[in-house]
HTML snippet that shows the backbone in 3Dmol.js (N, CA, C, O; Angstrom):
<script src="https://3Dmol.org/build/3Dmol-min.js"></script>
<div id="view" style="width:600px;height:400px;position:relative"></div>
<script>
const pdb = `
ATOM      1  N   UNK A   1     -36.761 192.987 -11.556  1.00  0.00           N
ATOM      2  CA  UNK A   1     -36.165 191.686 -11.728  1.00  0.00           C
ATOM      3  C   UNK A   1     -34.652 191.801 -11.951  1.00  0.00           C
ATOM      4  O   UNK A   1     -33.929 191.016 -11.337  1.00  0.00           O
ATOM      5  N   UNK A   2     -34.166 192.615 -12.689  1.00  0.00           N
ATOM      6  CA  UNK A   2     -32.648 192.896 -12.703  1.00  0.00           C
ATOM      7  C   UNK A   2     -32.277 193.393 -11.552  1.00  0.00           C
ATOM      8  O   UNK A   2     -31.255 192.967 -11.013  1.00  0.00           O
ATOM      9  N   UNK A   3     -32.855 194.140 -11.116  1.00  0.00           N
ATOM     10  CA  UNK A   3     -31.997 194.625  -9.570  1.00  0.00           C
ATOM     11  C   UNK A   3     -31.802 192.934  -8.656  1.00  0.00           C
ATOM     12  O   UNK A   3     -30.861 192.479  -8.006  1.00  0.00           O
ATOM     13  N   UNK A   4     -33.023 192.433  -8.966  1.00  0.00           N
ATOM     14  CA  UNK A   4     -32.438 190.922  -7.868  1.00  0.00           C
ATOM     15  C   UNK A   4     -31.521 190.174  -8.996  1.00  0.00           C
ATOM     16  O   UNK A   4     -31.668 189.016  -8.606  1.00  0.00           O
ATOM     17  N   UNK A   5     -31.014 190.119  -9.678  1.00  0.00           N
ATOM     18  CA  UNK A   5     -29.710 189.350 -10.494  1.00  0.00           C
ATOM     19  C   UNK A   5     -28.566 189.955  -9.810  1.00  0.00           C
ATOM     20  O   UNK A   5     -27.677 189.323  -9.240  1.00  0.00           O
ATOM     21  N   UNK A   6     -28.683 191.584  -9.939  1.00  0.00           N
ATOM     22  CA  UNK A   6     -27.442 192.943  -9.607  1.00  0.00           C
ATOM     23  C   UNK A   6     -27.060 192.463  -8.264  1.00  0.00           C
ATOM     24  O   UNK A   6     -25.877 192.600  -7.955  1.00  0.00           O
ATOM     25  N   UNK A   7     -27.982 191.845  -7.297  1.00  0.00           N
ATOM     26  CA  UNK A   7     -27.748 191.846  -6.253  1.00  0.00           C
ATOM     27  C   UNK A   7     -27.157 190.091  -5.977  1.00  0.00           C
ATOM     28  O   UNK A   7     -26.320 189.803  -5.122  1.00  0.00           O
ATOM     29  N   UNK A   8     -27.578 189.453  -6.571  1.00  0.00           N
ATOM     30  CA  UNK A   8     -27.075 187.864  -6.397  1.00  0.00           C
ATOM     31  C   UNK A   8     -25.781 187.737  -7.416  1.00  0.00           C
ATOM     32  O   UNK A   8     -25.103 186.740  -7.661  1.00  0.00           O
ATOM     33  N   UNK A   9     -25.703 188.658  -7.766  1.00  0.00           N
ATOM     34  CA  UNK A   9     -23.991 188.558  -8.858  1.00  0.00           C
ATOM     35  C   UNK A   9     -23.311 189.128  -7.667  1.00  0.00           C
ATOM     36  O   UNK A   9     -22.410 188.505  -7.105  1.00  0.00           O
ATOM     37  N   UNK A  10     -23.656 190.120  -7.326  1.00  0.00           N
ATOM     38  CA  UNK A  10     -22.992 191.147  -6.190  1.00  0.00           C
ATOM     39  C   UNK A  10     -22.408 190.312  -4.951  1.00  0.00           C
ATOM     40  O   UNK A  10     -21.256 190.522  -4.572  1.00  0.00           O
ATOM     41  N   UNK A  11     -23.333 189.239  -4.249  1.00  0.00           N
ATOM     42  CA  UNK A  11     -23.144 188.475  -3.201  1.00  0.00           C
ATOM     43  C   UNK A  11     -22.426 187.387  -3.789  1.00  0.00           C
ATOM     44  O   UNK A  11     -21.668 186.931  -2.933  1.00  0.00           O
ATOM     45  N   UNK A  12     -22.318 186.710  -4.975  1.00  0.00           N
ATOM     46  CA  UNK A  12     -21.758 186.086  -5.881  1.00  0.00           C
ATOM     47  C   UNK A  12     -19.874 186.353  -5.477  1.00  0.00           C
ATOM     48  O   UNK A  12     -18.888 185.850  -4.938  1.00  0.00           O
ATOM     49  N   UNK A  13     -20.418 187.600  -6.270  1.00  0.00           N
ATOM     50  CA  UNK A  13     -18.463 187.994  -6.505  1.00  0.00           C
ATOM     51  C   UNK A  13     -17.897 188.682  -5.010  1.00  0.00           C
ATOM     52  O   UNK A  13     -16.750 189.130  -5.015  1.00  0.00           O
ATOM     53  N   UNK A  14     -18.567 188.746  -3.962  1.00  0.00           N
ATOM     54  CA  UNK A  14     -18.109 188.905  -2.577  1.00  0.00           C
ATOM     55  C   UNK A  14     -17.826 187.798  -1.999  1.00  0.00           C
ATOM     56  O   UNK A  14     -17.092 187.939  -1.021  1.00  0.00           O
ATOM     57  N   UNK A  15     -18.145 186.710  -2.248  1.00  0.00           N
ATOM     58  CA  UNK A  15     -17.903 185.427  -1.471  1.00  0.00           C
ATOM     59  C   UNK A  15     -17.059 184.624  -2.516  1.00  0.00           C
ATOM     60  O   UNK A  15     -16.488 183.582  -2.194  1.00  0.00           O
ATOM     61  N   UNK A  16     -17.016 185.005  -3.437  1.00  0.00           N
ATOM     62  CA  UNK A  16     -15.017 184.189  -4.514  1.00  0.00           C
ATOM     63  C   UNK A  16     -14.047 185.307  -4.205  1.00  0.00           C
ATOM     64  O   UNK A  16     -12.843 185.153  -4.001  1.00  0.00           O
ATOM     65  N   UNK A  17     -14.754 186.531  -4.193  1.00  0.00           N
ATOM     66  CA  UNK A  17     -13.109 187.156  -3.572  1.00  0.00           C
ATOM     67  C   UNK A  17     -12.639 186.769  -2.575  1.00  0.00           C
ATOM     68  O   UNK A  17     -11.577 186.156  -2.684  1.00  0.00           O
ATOM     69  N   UNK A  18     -13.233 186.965  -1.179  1.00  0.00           N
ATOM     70  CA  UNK A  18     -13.488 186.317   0.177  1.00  0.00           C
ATOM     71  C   UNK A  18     -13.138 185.185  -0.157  1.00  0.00           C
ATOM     72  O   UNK A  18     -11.951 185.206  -0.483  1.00  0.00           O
ATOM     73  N   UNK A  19     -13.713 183.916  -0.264  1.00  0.00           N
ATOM     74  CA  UNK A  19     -12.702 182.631  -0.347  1.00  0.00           C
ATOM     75  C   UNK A  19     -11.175 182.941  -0.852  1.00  0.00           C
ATOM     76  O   UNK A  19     -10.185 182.563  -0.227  1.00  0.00           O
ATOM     77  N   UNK A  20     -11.136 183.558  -1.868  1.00  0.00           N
ATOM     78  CA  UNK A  20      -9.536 183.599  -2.558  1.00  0.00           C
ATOM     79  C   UNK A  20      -8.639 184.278  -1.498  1.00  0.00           C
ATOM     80  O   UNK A  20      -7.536 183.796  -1.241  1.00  0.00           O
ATOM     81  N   UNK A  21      -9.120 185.455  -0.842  1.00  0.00           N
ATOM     82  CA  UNK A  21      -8.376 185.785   0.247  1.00  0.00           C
ATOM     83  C   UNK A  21      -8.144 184.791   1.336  1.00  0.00           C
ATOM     84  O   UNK A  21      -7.081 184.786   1.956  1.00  0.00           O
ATOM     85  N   UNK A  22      -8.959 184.081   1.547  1.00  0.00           N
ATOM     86  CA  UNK A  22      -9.086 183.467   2.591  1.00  0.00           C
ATOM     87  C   UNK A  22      -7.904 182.150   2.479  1.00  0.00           C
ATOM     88  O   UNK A  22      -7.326 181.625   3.430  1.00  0.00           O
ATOM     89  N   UNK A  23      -7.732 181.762   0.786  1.00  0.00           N
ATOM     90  CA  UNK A  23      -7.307 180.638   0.357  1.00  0.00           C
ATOM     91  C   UNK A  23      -5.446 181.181   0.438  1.00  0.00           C
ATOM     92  O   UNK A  23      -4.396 180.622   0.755  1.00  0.00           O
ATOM     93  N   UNK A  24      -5.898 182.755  -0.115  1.00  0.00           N
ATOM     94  CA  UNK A  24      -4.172 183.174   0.126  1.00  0.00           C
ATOM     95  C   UNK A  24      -3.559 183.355   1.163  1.00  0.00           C
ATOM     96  O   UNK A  24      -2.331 183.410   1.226  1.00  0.00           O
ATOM     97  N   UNK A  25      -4.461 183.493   2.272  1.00  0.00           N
ATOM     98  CA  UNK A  25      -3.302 183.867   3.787  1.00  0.00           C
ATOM     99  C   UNK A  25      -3.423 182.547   4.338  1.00  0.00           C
ATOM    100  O   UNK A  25      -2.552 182.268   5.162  1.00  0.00           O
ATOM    101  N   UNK A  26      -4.509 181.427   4.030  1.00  0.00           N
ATOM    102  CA  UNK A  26      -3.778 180.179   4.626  1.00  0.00           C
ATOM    103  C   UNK A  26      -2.967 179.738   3.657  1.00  0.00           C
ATOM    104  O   UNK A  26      -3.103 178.518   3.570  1.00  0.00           O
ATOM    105  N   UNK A  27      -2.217 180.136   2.916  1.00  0.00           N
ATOM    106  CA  UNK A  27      -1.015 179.208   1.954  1.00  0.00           C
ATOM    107  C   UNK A  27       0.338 180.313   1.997  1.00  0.00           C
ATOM    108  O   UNK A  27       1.238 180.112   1.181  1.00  0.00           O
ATOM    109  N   UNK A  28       0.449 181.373   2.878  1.00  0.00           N
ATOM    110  CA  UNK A  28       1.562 181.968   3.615  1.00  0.00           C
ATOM    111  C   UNK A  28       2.250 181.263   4.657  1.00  0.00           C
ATOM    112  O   UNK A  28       1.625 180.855   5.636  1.00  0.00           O
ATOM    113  N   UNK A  29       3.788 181.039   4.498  1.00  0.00           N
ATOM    114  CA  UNK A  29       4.031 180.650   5.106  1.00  0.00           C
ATOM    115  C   UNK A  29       4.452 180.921   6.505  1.00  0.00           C
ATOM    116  O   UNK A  29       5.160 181.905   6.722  1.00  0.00           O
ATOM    117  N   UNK A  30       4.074 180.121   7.495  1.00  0.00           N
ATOM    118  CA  UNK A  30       4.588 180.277   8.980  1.00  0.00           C
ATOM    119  C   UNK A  30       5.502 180.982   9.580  1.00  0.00           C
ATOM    120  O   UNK A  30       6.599 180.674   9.114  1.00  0.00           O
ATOM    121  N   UNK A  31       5.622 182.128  10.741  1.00  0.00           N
ATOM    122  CA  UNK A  31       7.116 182.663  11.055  1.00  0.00           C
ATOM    123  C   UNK A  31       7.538 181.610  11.532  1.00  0.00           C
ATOM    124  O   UNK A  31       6.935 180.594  11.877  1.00  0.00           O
ATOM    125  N   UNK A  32       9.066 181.984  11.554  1.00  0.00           N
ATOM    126  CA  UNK A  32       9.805 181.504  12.590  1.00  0.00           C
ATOM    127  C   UNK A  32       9.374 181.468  13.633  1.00  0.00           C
ATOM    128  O   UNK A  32       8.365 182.127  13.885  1.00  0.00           O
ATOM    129  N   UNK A  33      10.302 180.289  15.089  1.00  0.00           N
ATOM    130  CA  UNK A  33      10.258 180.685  16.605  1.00  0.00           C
ATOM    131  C   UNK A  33      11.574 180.459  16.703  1.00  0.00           C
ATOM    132  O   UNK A  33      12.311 179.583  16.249  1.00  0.00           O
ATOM    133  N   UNK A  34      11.788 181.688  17.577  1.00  0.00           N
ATOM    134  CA  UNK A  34      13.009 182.152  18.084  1.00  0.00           C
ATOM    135  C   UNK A  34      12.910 181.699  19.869  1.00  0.00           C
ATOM    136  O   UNK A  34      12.121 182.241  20.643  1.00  0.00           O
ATOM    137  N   UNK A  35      13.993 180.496  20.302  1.00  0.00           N
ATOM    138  CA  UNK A  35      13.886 180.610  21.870  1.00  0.00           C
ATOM    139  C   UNK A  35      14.780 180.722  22.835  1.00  0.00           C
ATOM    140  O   UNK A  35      14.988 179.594  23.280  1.00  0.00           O
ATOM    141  N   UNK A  36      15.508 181.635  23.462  1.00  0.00           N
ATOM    142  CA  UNK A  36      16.572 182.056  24.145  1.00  0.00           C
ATOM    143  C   UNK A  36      16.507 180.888  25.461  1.00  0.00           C
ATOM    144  O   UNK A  36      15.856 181.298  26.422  1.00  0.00           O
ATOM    145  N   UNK A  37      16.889 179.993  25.557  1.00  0.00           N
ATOM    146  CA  UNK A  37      17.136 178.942  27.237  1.00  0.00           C
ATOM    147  C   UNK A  37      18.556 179.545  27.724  1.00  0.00           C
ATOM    148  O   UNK A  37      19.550 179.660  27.006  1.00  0.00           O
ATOM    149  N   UNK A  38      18.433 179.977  29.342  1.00  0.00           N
ATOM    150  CA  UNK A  38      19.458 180.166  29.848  1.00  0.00           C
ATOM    151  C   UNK A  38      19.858 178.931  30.505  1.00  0.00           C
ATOM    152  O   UNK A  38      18.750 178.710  30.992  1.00  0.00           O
ATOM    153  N   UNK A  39      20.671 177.801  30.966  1.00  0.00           N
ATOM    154  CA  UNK A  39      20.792 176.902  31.965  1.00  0.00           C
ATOM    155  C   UNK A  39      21.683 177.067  32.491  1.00  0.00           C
ATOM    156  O   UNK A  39      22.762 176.618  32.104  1.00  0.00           O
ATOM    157  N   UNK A  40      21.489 177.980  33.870  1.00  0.00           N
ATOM    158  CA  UNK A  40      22.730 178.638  35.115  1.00  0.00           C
ATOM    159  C   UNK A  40      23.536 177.442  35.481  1.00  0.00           C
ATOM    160  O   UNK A  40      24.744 177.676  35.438  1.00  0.00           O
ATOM    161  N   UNK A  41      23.229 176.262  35.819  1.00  0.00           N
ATOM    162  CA  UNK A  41      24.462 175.264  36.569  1.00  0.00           C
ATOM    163  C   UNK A  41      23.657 174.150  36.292  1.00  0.00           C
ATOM    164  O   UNK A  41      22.510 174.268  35.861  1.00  0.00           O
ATOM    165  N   UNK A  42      24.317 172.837  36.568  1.00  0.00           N
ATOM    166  CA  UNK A  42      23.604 171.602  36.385  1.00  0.00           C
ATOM    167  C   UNK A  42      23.731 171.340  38.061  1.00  0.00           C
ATOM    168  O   UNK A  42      24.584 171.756  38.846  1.00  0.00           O
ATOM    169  N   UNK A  43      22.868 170.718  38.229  1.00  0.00           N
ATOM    170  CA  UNK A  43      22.835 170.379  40.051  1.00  0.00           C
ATOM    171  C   UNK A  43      23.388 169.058  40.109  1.00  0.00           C
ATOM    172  O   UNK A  43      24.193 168.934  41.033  1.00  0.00           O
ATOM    173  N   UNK A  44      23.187 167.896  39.322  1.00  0.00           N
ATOM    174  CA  UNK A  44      23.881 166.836  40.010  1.00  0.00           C
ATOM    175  C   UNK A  44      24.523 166.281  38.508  1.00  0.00           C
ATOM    176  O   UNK A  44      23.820 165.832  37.603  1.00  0.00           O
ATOM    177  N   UNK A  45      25.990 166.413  38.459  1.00  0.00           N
ATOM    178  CA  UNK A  45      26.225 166.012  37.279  1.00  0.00           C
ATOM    179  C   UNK A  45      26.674 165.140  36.915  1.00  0.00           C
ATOM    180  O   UNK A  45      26.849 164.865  35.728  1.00  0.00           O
ATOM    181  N   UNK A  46      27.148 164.099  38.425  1.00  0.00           N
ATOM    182  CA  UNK A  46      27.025 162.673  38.025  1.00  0.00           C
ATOM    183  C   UNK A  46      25.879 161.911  37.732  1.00  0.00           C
ATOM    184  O   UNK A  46      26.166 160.933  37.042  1.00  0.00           O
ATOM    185  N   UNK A  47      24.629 162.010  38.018  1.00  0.00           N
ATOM    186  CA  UNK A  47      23.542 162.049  37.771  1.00  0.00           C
ATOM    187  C   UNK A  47      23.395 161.833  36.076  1.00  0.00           C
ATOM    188  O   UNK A  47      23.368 160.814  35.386  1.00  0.00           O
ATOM    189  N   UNK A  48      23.302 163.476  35.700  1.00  0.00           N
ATOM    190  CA  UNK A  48      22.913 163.918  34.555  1.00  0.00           C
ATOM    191  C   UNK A  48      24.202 162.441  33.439  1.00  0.00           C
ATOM    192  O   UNK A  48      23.719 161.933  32.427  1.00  0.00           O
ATOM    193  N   UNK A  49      25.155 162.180  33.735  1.00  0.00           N
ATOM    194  CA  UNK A  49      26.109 161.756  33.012  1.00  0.00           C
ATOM    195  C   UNK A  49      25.619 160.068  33.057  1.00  0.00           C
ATOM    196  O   UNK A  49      25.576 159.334  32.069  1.00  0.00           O
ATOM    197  N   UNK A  50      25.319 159.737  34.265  1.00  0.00           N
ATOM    198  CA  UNK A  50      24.805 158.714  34.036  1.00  0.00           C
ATOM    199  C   UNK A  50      23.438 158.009  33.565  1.00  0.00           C
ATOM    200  O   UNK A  50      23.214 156.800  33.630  1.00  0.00           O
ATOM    201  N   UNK A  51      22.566 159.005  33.076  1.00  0.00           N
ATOM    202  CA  UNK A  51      21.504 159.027  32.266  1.00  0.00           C
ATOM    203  C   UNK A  51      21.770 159.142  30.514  1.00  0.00           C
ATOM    204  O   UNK A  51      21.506 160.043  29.718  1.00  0.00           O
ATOM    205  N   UNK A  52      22.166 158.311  30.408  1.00  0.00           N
ATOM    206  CA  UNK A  52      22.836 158.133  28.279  1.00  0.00           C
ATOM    207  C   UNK A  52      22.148 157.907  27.577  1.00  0.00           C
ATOM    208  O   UNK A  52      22.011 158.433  26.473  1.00  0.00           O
ATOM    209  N   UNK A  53      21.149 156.513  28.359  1.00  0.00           N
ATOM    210  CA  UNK A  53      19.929 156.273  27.802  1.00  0.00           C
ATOM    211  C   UNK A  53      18.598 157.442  27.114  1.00  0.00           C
ATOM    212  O   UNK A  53      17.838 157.325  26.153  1.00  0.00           O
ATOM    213  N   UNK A  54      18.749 158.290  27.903  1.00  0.00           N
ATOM    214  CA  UNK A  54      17.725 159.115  28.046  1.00  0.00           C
ATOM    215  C   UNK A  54      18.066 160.457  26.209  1.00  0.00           C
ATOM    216  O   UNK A  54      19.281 160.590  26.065  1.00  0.00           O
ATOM    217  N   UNK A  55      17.640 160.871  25.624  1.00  0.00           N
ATOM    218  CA  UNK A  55      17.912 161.907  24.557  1.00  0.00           C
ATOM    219  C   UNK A  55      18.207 163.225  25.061  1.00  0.00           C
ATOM    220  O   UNK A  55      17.383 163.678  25.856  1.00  0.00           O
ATOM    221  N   UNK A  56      18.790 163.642  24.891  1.00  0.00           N
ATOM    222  CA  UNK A  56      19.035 164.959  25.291  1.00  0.00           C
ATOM    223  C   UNK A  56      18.207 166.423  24.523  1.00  0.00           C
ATOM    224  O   UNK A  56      17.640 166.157  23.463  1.00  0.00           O
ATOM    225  N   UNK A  57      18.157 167.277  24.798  1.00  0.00           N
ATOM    226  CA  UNK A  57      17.044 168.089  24.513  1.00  0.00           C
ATOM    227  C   UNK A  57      17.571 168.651  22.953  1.00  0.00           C
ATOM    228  O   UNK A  57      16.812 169.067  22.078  1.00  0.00           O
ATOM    229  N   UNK A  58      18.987 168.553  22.858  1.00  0.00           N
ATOM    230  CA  UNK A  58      19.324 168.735  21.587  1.00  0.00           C
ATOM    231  C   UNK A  58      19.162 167.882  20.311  1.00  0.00           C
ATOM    232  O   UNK A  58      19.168 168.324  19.162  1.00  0.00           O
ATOM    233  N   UNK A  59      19.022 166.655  20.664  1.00  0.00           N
ATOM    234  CA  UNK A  59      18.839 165.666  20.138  1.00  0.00           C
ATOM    235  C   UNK A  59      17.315 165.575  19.552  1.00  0.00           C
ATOM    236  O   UNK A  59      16.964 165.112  18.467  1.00  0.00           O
ATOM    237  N   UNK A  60      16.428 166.209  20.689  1.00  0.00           N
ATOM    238  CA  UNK A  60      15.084 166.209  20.606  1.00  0.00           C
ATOM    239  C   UNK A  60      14.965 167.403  19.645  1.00  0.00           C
ATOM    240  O   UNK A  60      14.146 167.185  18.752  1.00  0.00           O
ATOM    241  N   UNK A  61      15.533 168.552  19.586  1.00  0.00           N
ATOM    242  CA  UNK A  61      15.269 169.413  19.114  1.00  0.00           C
ATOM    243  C   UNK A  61      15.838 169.582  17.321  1.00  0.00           C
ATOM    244  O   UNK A  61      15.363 170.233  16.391  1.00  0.00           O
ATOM    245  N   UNK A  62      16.714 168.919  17.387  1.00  0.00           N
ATOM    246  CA  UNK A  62      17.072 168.549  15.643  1.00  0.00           C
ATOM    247  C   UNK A  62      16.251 167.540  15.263  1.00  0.00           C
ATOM    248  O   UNK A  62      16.144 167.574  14.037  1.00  0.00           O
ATOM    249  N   UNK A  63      15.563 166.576  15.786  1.00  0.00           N
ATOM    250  CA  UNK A  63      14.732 165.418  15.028  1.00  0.00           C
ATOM    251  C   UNK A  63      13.927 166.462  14.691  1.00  0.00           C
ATOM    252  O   UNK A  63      13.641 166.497  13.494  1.00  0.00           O
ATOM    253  N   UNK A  64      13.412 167.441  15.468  1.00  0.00           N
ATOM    254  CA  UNK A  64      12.238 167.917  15.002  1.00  0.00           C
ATOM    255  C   UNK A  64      12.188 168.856  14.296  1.00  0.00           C
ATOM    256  O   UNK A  64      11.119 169.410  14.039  1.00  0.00           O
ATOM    257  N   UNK A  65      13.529 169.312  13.745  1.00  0.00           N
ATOM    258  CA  UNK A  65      13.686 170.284  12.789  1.00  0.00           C
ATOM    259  C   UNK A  65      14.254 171.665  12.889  1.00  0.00           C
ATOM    260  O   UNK A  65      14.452 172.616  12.132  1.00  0.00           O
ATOM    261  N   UNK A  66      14.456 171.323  14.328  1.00  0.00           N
ATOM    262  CA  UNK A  66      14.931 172.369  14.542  1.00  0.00           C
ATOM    263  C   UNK A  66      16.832 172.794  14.608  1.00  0.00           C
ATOM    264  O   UNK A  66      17.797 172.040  14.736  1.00  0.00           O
ATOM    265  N   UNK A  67      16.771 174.013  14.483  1.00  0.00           N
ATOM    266  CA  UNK A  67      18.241 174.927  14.184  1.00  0.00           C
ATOM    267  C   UNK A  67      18.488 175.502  15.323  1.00  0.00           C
ATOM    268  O   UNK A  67      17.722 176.049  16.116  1.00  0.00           O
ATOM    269  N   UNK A  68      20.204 175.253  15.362  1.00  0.00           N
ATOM    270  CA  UNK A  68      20.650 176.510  16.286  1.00  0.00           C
ATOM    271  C   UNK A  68      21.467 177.195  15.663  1.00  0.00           C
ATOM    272  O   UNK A  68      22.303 176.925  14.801  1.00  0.00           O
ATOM    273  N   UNK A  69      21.051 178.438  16.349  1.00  0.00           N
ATOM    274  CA  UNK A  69      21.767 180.158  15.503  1.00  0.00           C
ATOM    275  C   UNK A  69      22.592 180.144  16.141  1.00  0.00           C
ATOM    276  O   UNK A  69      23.599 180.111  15.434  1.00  0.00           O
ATOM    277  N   UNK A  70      22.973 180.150  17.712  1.00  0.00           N
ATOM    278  CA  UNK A  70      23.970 179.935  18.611  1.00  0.00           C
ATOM    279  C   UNK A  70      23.939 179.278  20.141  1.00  0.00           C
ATOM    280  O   UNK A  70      23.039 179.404  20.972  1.00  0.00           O
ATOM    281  N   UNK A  71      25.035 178.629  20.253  1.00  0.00           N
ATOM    282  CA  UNK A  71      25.501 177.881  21.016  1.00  0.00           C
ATOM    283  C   UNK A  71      26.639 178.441  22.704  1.00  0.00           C
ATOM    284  O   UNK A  71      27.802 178.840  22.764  1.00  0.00           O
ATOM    285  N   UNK A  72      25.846 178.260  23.543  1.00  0.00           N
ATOM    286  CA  UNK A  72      27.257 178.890  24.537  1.00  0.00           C
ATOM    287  C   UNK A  72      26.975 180.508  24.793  1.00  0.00           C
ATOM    288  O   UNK A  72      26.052 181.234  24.424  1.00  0.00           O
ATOM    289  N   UNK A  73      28.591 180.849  25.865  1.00  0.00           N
ATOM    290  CA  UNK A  73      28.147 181.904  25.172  1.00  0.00           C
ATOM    291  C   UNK A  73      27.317 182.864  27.216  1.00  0.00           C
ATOM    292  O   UNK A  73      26.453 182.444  27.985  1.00  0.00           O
ATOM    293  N   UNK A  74      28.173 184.124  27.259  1.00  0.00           N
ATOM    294  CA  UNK A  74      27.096 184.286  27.954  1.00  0.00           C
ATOM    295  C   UNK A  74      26.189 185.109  27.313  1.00  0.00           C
ATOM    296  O   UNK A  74      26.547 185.807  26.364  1.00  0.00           O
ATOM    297  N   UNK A  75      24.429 185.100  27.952  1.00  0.00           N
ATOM    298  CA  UNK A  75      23.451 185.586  27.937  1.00  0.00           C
ATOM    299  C   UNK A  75      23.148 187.378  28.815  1.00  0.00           C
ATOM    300  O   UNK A  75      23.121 187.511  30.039  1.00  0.00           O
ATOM    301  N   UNK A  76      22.962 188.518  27.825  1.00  0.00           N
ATOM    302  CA  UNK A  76      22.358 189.503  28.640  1.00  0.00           C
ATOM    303  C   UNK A  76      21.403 190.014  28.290  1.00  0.00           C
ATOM    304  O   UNK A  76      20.822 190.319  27.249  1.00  0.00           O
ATOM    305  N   UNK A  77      21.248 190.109  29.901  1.00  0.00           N
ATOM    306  CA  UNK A  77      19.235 190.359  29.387  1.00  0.00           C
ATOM    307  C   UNK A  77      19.151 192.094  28.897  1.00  0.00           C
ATOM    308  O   UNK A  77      19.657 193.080  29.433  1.00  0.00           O
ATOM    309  N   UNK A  78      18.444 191.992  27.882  1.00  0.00           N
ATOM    310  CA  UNK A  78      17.544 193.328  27.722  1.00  0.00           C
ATOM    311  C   UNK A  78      16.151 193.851  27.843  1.00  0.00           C
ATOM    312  O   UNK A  78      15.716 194.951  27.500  1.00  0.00           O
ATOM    313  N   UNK A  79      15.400 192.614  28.525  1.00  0.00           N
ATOM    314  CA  UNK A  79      14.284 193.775  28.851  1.00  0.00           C
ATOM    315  C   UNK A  79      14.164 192.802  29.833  1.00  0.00           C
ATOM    316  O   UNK A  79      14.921 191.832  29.854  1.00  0.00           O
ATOM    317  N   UNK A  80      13.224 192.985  30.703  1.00  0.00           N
ATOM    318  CA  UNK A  80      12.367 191.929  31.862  1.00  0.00           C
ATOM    319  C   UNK A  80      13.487 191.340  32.667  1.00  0.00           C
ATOM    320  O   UNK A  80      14.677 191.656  32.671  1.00  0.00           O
ATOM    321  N   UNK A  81      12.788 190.323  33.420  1.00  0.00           N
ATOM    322  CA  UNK A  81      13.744 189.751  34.627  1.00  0.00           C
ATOM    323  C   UNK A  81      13.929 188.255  34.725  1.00  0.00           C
ATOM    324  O   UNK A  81      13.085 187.540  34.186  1.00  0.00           O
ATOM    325  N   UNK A  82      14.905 187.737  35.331  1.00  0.00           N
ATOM    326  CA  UNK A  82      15.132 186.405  35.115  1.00  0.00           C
ATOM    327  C   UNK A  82      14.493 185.751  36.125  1.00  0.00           C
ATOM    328  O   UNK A  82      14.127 186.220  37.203  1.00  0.00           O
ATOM    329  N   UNK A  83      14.393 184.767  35.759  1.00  0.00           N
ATOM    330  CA  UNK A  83      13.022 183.922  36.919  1.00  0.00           C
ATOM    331  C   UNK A  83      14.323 182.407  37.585  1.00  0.00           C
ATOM    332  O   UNK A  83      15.063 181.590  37.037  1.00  0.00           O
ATOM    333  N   UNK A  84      14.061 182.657  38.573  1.00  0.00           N
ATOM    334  CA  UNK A  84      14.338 181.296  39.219  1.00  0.00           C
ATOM    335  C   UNK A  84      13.658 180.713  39.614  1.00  0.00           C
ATOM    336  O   UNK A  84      12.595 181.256  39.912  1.00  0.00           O
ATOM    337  N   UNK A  85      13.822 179.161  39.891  1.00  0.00           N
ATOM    338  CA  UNK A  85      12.805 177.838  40.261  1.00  0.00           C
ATOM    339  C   UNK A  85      13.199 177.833  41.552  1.00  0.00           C
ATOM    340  O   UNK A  85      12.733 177.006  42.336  1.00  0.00           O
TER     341      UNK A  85
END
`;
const viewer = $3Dmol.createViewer("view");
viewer.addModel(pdb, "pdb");
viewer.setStyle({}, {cartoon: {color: "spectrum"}});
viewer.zoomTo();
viewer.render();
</script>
């Protein structure tokens, strides 16, 4: 009869450790995202100028909380290859 207590304390204190772990890595917080955009040329830039109405992606990207580390600027690549459309 004690060995079945030994064993339901046992499964007991495996499943509150287990939750508590479980409770501590979801209350770590989130990395960062880091995102490098290259934009080679604008194609029609009377176009683009006469669209004011419209938000611009920077605009979109600070409502949402987001930061820039840097601005401009040329870009060189260090690993992989650049993709064109």
């Amino acid at each position: 009869m004690i060995a079945k207590y030994k064993l339901a304390l046992a499964i007991l204190g495996a499943a509150t450790v287990g939750g508590l772990t479980v409770q501590g890595l979801h209350a770590q917080a989130k990395p960062p995202v880091y995102v490098v955009i290259d934009i080679a040329e604008v194609v029609d830039a009377q176009a683009q100028r006469a669209n004011t109405d419209r938000p611009t992606a920077s605009t979109a990207t600070i409502q949402q909380g987001g930061k820039y580390l840097a601005r401009g600027g040329k870009i060189t690549e260090l690993d992989g290859r650049r993709l064109r459309a």
